[in-house]
LUMSEPA-294020 format. One record per atom (N, C-alpha, C): residue in three letters; atom name; x, y, z. Coordinates in Angstrom, 2 decimals. Layout:
<recs>
@residu=ala | atome=CA | X=X | Y=Y | Z=Z
...
</recs>
This chain:
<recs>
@residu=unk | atome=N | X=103.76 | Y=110.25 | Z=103.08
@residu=unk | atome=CA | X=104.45 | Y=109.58 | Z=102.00
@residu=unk | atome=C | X=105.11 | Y=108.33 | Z=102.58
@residu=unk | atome=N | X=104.88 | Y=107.46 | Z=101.73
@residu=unk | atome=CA | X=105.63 | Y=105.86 | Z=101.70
@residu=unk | atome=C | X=107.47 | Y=105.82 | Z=101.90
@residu=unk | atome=N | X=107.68 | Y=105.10 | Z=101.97
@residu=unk | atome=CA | X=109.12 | Y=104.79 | Z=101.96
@residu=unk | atome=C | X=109.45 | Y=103.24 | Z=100.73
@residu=unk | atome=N | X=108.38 | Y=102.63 | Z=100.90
@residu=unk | atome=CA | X=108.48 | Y=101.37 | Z=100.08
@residu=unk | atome=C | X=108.79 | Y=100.21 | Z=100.87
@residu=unk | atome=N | X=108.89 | Y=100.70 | Z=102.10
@residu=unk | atome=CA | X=108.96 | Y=99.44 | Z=102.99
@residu=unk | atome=C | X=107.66 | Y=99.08 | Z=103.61
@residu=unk | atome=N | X=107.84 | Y=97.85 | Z=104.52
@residu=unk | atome=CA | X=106.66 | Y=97.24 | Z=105.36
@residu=unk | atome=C | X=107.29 | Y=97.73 | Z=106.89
@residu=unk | atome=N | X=105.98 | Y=98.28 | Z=107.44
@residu=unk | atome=CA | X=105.84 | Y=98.58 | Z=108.94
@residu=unk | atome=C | X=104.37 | Y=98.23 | Z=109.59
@residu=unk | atome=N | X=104.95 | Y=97.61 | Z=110.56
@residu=unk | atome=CA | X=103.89 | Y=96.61 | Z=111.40
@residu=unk | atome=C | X=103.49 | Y=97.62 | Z=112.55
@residu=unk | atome=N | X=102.42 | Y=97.52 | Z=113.38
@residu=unk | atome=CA | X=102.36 | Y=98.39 | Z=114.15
@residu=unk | atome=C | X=103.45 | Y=97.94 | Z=115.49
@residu=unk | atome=N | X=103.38 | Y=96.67 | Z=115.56
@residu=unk | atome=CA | X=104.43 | Y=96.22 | Z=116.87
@residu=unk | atome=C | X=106.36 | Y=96.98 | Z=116.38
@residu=unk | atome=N | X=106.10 | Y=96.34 | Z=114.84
@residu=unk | atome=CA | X=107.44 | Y=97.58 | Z=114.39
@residu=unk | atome=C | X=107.96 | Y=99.11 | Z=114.86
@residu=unk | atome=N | X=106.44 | Y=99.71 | Z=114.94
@residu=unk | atome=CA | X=106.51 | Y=100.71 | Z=115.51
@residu=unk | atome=C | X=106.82 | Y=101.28 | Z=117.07
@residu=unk | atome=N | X=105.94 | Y=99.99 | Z=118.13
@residu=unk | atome=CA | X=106.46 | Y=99.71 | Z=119.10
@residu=unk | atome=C | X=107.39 | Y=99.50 | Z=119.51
@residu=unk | atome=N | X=108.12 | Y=98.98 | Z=118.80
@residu=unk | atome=CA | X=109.53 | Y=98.39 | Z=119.12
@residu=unk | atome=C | X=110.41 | Y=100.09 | Z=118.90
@residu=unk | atome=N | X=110.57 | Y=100.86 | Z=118.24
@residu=unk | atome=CA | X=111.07 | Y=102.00 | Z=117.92
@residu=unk | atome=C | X=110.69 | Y=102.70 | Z=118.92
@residu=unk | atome=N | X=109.04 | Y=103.04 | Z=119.07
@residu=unk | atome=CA | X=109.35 | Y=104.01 | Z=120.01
@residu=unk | atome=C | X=109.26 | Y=103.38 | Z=121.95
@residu=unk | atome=N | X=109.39 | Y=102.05 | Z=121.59
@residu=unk | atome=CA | X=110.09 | Y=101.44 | Z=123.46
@residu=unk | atome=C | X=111.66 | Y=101.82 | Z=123.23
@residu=unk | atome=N | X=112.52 | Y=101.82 | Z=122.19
@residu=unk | atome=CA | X=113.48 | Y=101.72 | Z=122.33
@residu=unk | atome=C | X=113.97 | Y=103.30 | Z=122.95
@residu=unk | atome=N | X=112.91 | Y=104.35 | Z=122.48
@residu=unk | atome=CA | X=113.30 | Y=105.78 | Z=122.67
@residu=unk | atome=C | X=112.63 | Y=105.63 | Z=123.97
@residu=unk | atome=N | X=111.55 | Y=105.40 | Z=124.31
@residu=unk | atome=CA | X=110.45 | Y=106.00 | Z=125.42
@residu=unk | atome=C | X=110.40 | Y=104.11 | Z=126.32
@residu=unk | atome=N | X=111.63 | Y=103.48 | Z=127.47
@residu=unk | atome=CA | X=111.26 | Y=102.50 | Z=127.84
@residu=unk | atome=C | X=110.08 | Y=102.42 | Z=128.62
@residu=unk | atome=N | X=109.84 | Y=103.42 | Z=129.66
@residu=unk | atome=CA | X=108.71 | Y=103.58 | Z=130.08
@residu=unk | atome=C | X=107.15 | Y=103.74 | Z=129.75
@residu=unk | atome=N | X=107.62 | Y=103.32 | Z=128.35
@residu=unk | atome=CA | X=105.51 | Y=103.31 | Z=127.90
@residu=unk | atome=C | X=105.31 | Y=102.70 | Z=128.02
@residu=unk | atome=N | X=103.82 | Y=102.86 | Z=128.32
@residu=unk | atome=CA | X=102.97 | Y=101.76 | Z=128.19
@residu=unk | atome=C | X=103.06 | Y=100.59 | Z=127.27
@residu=unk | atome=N | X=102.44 | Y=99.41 | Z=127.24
@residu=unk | atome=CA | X=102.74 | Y=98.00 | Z=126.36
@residu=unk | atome=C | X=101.11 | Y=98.79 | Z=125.91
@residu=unk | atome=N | X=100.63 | Y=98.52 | Z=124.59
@residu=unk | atome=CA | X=100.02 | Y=99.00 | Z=123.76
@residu=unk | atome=C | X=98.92 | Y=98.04 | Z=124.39
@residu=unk | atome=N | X=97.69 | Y=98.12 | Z=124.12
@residu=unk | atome=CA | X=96.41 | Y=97.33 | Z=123.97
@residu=unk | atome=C | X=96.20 | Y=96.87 | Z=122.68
@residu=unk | atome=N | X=95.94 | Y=95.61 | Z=122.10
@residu=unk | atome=CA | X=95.42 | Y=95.19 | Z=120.91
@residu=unk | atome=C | X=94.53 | Y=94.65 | Z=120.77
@residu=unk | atome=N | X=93.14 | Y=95.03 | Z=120.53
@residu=unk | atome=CA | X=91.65 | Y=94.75 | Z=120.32
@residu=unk | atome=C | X=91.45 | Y=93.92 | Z=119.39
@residu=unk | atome=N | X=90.65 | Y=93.53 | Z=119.07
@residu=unk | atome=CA | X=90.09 | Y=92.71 | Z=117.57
@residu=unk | atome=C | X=89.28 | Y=93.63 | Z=116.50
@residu=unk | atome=N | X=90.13 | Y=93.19 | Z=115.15
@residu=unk | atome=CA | X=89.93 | Y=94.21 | Z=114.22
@residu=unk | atome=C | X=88.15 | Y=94.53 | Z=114.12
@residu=unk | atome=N | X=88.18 | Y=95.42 | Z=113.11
@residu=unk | atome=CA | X=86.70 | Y=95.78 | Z=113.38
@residu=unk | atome=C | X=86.39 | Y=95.92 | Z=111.72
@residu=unk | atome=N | X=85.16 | Y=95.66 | Z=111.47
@residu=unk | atome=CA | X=84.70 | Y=95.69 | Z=109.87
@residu=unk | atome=C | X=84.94 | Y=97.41 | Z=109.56
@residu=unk | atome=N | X=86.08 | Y=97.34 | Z=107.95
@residu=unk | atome=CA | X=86.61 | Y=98.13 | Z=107.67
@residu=unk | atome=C | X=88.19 | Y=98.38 | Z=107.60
@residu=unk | atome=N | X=89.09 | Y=97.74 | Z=109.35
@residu=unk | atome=CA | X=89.90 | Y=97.83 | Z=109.06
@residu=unk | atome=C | X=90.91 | Y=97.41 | Z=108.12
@residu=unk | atome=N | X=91.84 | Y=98.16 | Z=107.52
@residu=unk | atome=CA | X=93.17 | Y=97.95 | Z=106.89
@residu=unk | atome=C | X=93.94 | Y=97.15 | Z=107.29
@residu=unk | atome=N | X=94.19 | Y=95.52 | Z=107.33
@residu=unk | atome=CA | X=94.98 | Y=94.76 | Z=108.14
@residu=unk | atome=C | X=96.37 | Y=95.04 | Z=107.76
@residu=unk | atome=N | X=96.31 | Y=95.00 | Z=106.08
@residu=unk | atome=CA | X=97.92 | Y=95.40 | Z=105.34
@residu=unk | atome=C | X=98.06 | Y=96.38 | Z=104.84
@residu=unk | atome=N | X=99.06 | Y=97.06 | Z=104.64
@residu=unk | atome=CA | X=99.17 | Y=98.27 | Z=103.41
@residu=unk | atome=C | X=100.54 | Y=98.44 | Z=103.67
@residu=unk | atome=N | X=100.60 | Y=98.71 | Z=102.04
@residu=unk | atome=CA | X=102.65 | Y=99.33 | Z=101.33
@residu=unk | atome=C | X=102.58 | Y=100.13 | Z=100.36
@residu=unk | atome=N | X=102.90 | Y=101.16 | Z=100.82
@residu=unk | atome=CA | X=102.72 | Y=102.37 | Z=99.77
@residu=unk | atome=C | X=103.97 | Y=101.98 | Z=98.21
@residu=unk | atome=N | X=103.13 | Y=101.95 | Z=97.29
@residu=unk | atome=CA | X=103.78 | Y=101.65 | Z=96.16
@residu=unk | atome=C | X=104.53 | Y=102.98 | Z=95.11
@residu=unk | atome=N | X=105.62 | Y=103.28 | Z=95.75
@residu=unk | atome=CA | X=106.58 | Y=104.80 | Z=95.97
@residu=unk | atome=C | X=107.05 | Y=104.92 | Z=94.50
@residu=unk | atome=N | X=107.17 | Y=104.03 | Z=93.61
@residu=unk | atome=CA | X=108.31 | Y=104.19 | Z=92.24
@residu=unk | atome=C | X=108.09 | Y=104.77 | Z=91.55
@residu=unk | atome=N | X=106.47 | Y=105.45 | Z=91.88
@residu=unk | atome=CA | X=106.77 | Y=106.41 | Z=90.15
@residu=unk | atome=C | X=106.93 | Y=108.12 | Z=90.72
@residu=unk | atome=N | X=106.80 | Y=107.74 | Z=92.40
@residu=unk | atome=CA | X=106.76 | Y=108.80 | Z=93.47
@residu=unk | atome=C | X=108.66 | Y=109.72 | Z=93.20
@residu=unk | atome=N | X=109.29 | Y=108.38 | Z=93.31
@residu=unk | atome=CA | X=110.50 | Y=108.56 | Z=93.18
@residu=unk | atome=C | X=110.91 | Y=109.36 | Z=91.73
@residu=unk | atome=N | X=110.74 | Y=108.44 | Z=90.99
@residu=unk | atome=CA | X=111.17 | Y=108.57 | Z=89.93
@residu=unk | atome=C | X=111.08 | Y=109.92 | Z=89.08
@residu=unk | atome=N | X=109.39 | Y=110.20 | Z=89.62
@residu=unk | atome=CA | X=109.00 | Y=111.23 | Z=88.57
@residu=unk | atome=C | X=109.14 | Y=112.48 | Z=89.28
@residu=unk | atome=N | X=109.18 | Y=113.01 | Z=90.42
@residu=unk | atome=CA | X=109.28 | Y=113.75 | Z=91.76
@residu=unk | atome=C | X=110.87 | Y=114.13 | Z=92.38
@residu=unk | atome=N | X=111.78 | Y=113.40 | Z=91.57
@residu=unk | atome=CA | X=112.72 | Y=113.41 | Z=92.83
@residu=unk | atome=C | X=112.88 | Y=113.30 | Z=94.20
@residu=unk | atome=N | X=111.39 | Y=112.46 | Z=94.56
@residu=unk | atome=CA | X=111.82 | Y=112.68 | Z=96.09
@residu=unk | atome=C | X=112.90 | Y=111.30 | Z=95.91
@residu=unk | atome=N | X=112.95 | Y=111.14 | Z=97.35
@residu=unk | atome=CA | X=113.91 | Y=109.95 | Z=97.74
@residu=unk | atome=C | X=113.26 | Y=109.01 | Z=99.22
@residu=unk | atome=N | X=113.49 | Y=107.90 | Z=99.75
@residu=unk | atome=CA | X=113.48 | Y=107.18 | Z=100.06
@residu=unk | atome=C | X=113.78 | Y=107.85 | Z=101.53
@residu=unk | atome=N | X=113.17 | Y=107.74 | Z=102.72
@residu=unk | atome=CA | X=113.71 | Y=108.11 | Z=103.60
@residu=unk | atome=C | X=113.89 | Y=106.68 | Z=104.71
@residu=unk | atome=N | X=114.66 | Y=107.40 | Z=105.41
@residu=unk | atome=CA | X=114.82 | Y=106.31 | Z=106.67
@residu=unk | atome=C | X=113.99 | Y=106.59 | Z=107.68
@residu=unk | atome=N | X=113.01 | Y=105.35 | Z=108.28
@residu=unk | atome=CA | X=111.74 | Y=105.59 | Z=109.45
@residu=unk | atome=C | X=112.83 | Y=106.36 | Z=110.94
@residu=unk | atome=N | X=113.58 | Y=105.33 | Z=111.13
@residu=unk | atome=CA | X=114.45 | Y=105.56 | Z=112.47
@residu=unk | atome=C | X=114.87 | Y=107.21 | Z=112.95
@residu=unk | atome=N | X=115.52 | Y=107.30 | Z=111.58
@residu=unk | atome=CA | X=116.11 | Y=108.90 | Z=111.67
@residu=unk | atome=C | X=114.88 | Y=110.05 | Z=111.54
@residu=unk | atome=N | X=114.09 | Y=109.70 | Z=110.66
@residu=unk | atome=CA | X=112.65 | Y=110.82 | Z=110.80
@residu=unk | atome=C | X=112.22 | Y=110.93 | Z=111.98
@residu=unk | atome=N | X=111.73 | Y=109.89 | Z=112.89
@residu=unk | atome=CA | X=111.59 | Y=109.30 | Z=114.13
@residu=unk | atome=C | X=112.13 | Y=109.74 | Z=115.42
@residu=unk | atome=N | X=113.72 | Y=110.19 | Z=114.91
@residu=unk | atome=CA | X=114.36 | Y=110.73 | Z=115.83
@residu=unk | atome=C | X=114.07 | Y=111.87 | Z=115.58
@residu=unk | atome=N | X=114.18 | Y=112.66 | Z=114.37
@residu=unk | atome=CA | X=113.95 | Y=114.32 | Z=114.43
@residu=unk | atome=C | X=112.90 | Y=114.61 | Z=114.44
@residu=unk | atome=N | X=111.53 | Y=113.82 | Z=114.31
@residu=unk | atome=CA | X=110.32 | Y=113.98 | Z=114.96
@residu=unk | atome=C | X=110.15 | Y=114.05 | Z=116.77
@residu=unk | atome=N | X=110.98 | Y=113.54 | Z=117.37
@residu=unk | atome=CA | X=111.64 | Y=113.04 | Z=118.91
@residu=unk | atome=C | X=111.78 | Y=114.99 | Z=118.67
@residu=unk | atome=N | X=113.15 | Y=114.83 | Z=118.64
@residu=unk | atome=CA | X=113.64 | Y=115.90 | Z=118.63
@residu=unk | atome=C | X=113.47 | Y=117.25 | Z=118.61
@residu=unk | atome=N | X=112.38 | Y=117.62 | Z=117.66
@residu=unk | atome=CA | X=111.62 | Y=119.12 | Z=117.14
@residu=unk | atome=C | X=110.71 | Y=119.00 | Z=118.40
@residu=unk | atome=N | X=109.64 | Y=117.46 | Z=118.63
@residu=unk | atome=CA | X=108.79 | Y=118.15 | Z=119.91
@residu=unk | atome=C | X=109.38 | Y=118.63 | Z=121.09
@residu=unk | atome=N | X=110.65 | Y=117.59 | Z=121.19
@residu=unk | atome=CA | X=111.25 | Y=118.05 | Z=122.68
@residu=unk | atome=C | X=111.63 | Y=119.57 | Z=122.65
@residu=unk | atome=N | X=112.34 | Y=120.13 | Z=121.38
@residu=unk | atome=CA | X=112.35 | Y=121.57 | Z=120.94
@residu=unk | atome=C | X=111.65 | Y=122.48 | Z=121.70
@residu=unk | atome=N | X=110.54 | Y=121.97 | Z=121.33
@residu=unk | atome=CA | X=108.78 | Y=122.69 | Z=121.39
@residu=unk | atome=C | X=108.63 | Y=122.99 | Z=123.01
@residu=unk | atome=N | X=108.72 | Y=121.85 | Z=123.51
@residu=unk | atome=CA | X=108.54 | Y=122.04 | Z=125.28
@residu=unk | atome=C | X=109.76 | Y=122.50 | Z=126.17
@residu=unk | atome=N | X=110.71 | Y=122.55 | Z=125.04
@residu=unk | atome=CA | X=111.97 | Y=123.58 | Z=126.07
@residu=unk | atome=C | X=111.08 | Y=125.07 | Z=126.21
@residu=unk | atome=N | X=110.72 | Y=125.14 | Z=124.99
@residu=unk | atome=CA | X=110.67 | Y=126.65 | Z=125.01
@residu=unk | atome=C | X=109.43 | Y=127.10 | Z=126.14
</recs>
């Protein structure tokens, strides 16, 4: 599910260098017939009619972080 915002893949980079400084710098190839250059999930009738709500990338991000690290304590 969408949020209604725009996320770039370097957007994404930037989030998870800020958690993980030690990764790798990503490789970026040249697109290939087929790819999706843009996309924005268009959420309003998601919202509206659903009750869901709007989430924040950062904080999912972190408790996505979080549950795996969970996973490998155990």
């Amino acid at each position: 599910m969408g949020n209604g915002k725009t996320m770039s893949v370097n957007d994404l980079v930037h989030s998870l260098k800020q958690r993980f400084p030690n990764m790798p710098a990503p490789v970026f190839c040249p697109s290939r017939n087929g790819d999706i250059l843009h996309s924005q999930a268009l959420v309003d009738t998601l919202f509206s009619n659903f009750e869901a709500v709007p989430f924040d990338f950062e904080n999912c991000l972190n408790q996505t972080i979080e549950y795996y690290n969970q996973l490998l304590l155990v």
